[in-house]
C-alpha positions in Angstrom: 71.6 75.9 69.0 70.2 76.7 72.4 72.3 77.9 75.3 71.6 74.6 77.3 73.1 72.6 74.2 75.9 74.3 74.1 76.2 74.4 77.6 76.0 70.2 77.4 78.5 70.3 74.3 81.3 72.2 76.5 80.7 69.9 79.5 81.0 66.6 77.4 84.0 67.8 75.1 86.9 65.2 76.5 89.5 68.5 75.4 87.5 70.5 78.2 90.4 71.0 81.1 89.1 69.4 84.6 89.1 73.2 86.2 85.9 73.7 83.7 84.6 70.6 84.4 84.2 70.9 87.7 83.2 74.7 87.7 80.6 73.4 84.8 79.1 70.2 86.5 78.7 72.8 89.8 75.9 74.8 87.9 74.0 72.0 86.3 70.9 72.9 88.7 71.2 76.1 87.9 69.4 77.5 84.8 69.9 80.9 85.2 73.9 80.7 85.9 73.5 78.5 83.1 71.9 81.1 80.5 74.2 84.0 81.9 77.4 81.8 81.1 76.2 80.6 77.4 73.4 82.8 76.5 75.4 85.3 74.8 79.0 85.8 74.1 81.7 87.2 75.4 81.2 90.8 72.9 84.7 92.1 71.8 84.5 95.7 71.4 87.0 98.4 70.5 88.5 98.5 74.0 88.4 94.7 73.7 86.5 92.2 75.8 86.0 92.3 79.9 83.6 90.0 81.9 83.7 88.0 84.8 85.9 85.5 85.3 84.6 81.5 85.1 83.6 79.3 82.6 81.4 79.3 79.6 80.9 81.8 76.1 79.7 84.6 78.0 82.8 84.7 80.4 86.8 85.5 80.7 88.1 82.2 80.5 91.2 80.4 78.9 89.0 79.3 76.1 87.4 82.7 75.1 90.8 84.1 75.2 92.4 81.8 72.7 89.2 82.1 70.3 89.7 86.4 70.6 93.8 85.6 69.9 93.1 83.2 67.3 90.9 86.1 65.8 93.7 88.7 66.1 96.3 86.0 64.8 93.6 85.9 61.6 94.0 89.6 60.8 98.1 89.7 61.4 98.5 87.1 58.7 96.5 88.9 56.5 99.2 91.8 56.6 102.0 89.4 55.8 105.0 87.6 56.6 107.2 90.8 58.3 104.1 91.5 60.4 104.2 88.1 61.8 107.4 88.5 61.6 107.7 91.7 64.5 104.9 89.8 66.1 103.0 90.5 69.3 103.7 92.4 73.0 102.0 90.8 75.7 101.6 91.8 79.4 99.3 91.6 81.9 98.1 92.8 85.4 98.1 91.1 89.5 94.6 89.7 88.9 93.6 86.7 89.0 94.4 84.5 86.0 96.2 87.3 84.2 99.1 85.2 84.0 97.9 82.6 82.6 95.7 84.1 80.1 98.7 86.0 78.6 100.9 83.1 78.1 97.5 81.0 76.5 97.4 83.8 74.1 101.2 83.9 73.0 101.0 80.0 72.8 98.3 80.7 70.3 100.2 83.2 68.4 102.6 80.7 68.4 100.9 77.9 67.1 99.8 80.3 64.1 104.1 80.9 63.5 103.9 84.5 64.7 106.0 86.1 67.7 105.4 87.0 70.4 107.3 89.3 73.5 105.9 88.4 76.9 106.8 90.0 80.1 108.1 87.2 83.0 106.1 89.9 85.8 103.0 92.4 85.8 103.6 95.4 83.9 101.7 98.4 83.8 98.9 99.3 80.4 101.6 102.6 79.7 105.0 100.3 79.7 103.1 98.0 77.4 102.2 100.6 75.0 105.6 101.8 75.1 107.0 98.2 74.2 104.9 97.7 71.1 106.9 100.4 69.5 110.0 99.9 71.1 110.0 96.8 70.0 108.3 97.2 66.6 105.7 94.9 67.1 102.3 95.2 64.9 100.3 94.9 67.8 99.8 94.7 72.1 97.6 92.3 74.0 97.3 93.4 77.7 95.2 91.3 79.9 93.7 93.2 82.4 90.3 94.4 83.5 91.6 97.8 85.1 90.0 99.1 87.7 86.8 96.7 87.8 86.1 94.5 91.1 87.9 91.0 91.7 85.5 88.8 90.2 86.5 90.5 86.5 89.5 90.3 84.0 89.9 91.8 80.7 91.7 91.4 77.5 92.5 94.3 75.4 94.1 95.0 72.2 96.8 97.6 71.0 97.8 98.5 67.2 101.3 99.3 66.0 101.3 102.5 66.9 100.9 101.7 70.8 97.2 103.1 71.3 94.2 101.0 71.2 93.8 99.2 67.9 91.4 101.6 65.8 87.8 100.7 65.1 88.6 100.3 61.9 91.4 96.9 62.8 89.5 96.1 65.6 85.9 95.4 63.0 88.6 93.1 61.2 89.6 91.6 63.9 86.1 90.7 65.7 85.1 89.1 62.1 87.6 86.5 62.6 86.6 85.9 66.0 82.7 85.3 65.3 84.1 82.6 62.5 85.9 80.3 64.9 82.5 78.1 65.9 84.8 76.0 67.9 86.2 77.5 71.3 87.9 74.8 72.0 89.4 73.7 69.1 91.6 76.6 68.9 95.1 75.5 67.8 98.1 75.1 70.2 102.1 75.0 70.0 104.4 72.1 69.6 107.3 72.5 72.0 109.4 73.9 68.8 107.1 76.3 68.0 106.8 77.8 72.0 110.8 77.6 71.7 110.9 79.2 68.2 108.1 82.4 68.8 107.8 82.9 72.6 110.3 85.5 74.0 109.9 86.2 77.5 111.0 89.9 78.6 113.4 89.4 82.0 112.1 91.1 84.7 114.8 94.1 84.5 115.1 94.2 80.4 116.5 97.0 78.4 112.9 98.3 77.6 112.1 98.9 81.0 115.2 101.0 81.9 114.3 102.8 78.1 111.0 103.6 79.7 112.3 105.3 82.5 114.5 107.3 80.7 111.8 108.6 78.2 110.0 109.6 82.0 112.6 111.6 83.3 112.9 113.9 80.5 109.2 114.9 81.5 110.3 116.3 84.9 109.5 119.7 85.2 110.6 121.2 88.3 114.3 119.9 89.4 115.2 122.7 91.5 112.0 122.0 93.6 112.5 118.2 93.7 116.4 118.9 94.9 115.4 121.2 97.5 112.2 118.9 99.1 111.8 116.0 97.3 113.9 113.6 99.8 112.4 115.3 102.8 108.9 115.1 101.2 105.4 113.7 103.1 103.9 111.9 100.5 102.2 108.3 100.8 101.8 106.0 97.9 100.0 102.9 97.2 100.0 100.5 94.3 96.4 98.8 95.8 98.2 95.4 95.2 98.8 96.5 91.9 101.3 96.5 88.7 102.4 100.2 89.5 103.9 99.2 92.5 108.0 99.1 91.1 107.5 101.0 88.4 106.4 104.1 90.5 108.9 103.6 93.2 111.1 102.9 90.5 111.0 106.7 88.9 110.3 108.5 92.3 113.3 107.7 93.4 115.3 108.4 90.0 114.2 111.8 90.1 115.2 112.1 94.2 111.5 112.2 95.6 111.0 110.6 98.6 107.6 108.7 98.8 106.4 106.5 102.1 104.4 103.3 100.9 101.5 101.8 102.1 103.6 98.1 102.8 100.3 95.7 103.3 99.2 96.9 99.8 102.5 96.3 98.1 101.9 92.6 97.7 100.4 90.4 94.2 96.8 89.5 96.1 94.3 88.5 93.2 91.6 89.4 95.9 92.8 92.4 96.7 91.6 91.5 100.2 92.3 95.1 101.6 89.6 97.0 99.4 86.6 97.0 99.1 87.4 97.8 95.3 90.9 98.7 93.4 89.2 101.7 92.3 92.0 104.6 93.6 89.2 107.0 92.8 87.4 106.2 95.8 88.3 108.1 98.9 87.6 104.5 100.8 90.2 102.4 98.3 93.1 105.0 99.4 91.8 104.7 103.5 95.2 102.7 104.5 97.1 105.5 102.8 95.3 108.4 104.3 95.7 106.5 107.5 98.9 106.6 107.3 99.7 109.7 105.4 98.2 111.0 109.1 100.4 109.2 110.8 103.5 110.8 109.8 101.7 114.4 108.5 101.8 113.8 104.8 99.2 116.1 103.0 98.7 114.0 99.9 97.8 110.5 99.5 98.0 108.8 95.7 97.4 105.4 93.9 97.0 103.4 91.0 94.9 100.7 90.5 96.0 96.8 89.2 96.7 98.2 85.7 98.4 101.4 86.3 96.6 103.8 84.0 94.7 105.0 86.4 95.7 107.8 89.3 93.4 108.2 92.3 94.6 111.5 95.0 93.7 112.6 98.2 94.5 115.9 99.9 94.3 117.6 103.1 92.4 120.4 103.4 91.8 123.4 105.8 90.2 121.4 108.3 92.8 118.9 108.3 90.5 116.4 107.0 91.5 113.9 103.6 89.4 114.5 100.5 89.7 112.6 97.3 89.8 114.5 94.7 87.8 113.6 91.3 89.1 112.5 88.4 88.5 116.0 86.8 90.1 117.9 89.3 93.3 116.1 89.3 93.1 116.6 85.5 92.9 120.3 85.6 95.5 120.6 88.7 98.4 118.3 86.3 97.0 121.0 83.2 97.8 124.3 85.5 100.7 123.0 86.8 102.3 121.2 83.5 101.5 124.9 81.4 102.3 126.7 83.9 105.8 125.6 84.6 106.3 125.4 80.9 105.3 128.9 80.5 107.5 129.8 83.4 110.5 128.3 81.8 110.0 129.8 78.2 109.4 125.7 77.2 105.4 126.1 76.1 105.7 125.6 72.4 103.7 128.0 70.1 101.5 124.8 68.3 100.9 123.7 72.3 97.6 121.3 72.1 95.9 119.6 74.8 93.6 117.0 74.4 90.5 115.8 76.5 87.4 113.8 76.3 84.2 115.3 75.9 82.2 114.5 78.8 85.5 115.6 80.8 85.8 119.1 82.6 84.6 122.2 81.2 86.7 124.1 83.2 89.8 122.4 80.6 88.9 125.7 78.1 89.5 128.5 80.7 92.5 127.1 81.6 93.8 126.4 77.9 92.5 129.7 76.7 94.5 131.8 79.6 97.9 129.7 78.1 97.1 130.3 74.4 96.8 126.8 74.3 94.9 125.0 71.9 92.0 122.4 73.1 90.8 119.0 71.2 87.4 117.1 72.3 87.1 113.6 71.2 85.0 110.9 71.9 86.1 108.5 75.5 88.2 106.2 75.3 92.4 107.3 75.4 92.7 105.8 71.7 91.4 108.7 70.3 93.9 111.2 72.4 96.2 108.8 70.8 95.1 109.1 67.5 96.1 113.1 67.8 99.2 112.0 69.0 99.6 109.7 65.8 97.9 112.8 63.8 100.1 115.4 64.9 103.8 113.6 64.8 103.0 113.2 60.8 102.0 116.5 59.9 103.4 118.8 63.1 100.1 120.9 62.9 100.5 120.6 67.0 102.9 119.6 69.6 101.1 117.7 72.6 101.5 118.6 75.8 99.0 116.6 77.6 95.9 114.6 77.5 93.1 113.5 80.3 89.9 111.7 80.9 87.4 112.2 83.8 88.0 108.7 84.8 91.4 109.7 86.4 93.2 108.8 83.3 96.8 111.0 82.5 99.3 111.3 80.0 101.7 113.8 79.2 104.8 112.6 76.7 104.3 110.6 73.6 106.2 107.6 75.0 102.5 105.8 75.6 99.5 105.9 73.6 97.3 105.3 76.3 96.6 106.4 79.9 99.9 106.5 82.1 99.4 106.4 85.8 103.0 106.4 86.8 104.2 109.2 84.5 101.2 110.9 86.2 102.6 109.5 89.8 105.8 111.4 89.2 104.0 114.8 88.0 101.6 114.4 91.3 104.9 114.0 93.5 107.0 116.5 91.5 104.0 118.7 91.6 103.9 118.8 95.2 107.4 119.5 95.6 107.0 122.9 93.8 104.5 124.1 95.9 105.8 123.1 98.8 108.9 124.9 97.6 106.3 128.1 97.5 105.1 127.4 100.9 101.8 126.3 99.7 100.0 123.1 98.7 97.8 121.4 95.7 94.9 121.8 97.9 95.4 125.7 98.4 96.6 125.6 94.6 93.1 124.0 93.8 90.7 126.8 95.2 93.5 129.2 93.8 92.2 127.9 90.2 88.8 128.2 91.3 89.0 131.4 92.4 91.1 132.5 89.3 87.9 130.4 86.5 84.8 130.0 88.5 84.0 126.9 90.3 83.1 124.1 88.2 81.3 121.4 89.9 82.1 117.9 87.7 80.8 114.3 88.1 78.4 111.4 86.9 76.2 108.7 88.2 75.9 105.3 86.6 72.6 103.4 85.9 73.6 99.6 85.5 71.5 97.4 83.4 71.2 93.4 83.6 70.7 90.7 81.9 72.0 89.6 78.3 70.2 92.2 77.0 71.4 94.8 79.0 73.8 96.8 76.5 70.9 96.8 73.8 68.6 98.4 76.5 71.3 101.1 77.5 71.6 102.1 73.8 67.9 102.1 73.0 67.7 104.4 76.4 70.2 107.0 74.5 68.4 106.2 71.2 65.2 108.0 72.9 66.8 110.2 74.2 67.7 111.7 70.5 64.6 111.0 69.1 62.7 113.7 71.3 65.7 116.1 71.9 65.6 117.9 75.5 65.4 121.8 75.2 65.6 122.7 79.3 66.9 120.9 82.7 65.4 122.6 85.3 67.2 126.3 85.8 69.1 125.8 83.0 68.2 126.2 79.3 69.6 123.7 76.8 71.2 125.5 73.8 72.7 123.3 71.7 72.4 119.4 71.4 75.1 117.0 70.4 74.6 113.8 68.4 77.8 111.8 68.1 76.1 108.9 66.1 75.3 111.4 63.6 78.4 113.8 64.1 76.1 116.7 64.2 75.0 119.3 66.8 71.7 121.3 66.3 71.2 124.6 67.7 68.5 124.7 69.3 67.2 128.4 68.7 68.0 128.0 65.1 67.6 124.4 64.3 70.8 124.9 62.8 72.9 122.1 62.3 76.4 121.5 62.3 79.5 118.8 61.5 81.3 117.8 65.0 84.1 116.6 63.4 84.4 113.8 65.4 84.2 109.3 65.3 80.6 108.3 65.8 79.5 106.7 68.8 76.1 107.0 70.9 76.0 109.6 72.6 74.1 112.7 73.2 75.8 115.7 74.8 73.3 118.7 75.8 75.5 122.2 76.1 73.6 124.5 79.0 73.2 128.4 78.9 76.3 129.0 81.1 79.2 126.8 79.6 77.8 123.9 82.0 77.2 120.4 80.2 75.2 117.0 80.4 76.5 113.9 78.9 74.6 110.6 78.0 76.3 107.6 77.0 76.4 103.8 77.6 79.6 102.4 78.7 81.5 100.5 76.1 82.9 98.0 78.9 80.2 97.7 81.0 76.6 97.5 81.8 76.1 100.9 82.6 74.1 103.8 81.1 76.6 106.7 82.4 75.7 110.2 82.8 77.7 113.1 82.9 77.3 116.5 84.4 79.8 119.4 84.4 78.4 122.0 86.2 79.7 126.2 86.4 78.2 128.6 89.2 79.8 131.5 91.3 80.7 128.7 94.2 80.6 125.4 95.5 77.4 125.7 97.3 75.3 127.1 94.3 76.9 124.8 92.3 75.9 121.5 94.6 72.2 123.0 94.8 72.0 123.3 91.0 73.3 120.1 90.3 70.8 118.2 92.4 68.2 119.8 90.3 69.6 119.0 87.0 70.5 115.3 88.1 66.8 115.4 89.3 65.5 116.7 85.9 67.6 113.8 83.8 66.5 111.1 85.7 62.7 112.3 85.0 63.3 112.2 81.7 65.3 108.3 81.5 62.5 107.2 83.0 59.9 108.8 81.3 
């Protein structure tokens, strides 16, 4: 069936609500909108499904979110009666429609006799991870779409253990979805059966004040917090956001004083003062740093609508803001968590900390001065969570901490996935204990630099369109191992990494080696001097990303050598 007959199938099925109707009849002229919104569909991948919002197979809609629940309602009845039974944790972000797409997927969870817990008010991706195992549930649905523009929302999927559901589930899971033919002929409730499986969480329930409590006994420097934290400059903004009470919320349990960015504290599904809810641009945090130089705060934090993300600013010499990277952040929380472990004989023997591996080189150093041992996986916090899982069976390790590039943070085991607001209270207690030195995090930052090397870290997207676009991104990676690179500009190539395989090839040798790690498609080219280049397409969105991580004696040698390698990779894509 052609995309134009289903198109004309959806628009004359009398079940299609008038919303779509309209929206549908609007674009009739159009052939392109047309073949973007029923060309393809909607592809549900292990961190679930994200697109923009609107009408059609290709889109994040009502309808596309009751065929992916009806899919994961499937695979939950296949485990049996007590799974249904614990049933399902749903929550969901400030953006538009996320509301109402997570009560349409615990009405269908309902209509298939299997319960669900549903929070009355946004809540955070980390307080929904918690809830799945606080309240024993088999799985999470969170509907977000994170830290993407307006026009997007998401819908993603979390197993019983609180982390993403695996690959493994999540293949289960998708084959039930491609089955169900019929978007709208997804099942719904009878008032007895909303009444019977639909629990609403209150807005102030027992698992949020659990949550907090499970926080707190993170803190790691009280005698700092007593002595500055109420008298601290530190600006906060949720960027319209979920984080907004929790954060305040623990900031003031532990006695820190933060000032908040009021015009940002508001549920606005257009997040009308940014240009983008990305708290990793310097721009997104520009009312903060406005006011954080208002009243002489020196660092500026936010999360974005979903709260597992943490984007910072800080003052420098020059009395300027800059926002730090997502990497940088990452390392500061890492020298600061071991060393105030260290410094209170708390840093256990089996310590492990756990990063992606396209994220900071400069992680070893740092690990390796502490003893400390240091895990690679693949992107994507699931697999940090998987160690987690790992390491609680078989006590091997005790984590300490995990971290992504992409300003993703947890330390504790109370979440499986990134927490931005147990990361908002290390940021703010982490201030307090240098100001208690009579220093800052910016001087502490050049103080690690000094003490490693400078490590220049970041990466550059290349989007793709169309409905082919993440077939064109892969095939761009597939060449990319077919004719292996041995040298980007100054810097010599000496080993190659092929995740889809799980092996690395030396490249003097030709030897080859087991990674030890999941597959995915990516190829990861290790440099002469500990510096690294990453190639991989995104797995939520249209975008070939590319990673560089980049050692030299400074900042200025390092900024010079990385135009030249970014220079030398791009040669090569487009060749």
């Amino acid at each position: 069936m052609s995309y134009k007959d289903i198109y004309e199938n959806w628009l004359n099925d009398t079940r299609l609500n008038a919303e779509a109707k309209k929206e549908l009849e609007s674009v009739k002229d159009n052939a392109e909108d047309i073949e973007y919104r029923f060309g393809a569909e909607l592809e549900f991948g292990t961190a679930g499904m994200r697109g923009i919002i609107g009408y059609g197979t290709n889109m994040m809609n009502v309808y596309t979110v009751r065929r992916a629940t009806q899919g994961l309602a499937e695979f939950i009845k296949t485990l049996g009666a007590d799974a249904m039974k614990r049933g399902v944790a749903i929550s969901f972000d400030t953006r538009l429609k996320s509301d109402e797409f997570a009560r349409a997927a615990a009405e269908v969870l309902a209509a298939n006799k299997i319960n669900s817990h549903i929070y009355s008010l946004p809540h955070p991706v980390p307080m929904l991870s918690y809830a799945v195992r606080e309240l024993n549930a088999v799985a999470g649905i969170m509907v977000t779409a994170s830290h993407n523009p307006k026009q997007y929302n998401g819908y993603k999927v979390y197993g019983a253990d609180g982390a993403q559901m695996s690959p493994e589930d999540t293949a289960v899971v998708v084959k039930f979805i491609s089955e169900i033919d019929d978007y709208l002929g997804v099942p719904s409730p009878t008032a007895e059966e909303v009444k019977q499986y639909i629990t609403v969480i209150p807005e102030k329930s027992k698992i949020d004040k659990k949550y907090y409590k499970a926080l707190t006994k993170l803190t790691l420097s009280k005698k700092a917090v007593k002595k500055c934290g109420k008298d601290l400059k530190l600006v906060y903004t949720p960027v319209h956001g979920s984080g907004y009470i929790p954060v305040t919320t623990i900031l003031k349990k532990i006695g820190i004083n933060a000032t908040v960015v009021q015009e940002q504290t508001t549920r606005d599904t257009d997040f009308s003062t940014v240009e983008v809810p990305n708290p990793e641009f310097k721009e997104t945090l520009s009312m903060g740093i406005n006011l954080a130089q208002k009243i002489g705060a020196t660092v500026v934090f936010g999360t974005d609508p979903d709260s597992d993300r943490l984007g910072v600013a800080v003052k420098n010499k020059e009395g300027e803001f800059e926002a730090l990277s997502g990497n940088q952040v990452g390392i500061l929380l890492l020298d600061y968590i071991l060393t105030r472990l260290k410094e209170e004989d708390a840093l256990p023997e089996n310590a492990a900390v756990v990063k992606s591996f396209v994220t900071t080189g400069m992680a070893k150093a740092i690990c390796q001065k502490f003893g400390v041992t240091l895990f690679e996986v693949p992107v994507g916090f699931k697999f940090i969570g998987e160690k987690i899982k790992l390491w609680e069976k078989d006590h091997s390790y005790t984590y300490v901490f995990g971290f992504e590039e992409s300003c993703g943070y947890l330390r504790g085991t109370h979440a499986r996935d990134k927490d931005a607001v147990v990361a908002s209270m290390l940021t703010a207690e982490m201030v307090c204990y240098y100001t208690s030195k009579g220093t800052t995090v910016f001087d502490r930052l050049q103080e690690i630099y000094d003490t490693y090397g400078y490590v220049l870290d970041c990466n550059i997207s290349i989007p793709f369109k169309g409905l082919n676009a993440m077939k064109d991104m892969n095939a761009v990676v597939d060449g990319l191992k077919a004719k292996p690179a041995t040298k980007f500009d100054i810097y010599n190539v000496t080993a190659v990494r092929d995740y889809s395989k799980n092996l690395k090839t030396d490249i003097a040798t030709g030897a080859t080696t087991e990674i030890g790690s999941p597959l995915t498609n990516c190829v990861y080219y290790e440099l002469e001097n500990g510096s690294f280049i990453c190639v991989r397409p995104s797995g939520t969105e249209p975008k070939l990303k590319i990673y560089f991580s980049v050692k030299a004696h400074n900042k200025q040698d390092a900024e010079a050598a990385l135009e030249k390698m970014q220079a030398a990779v791009k040669k090569i894509i487009k060749a």
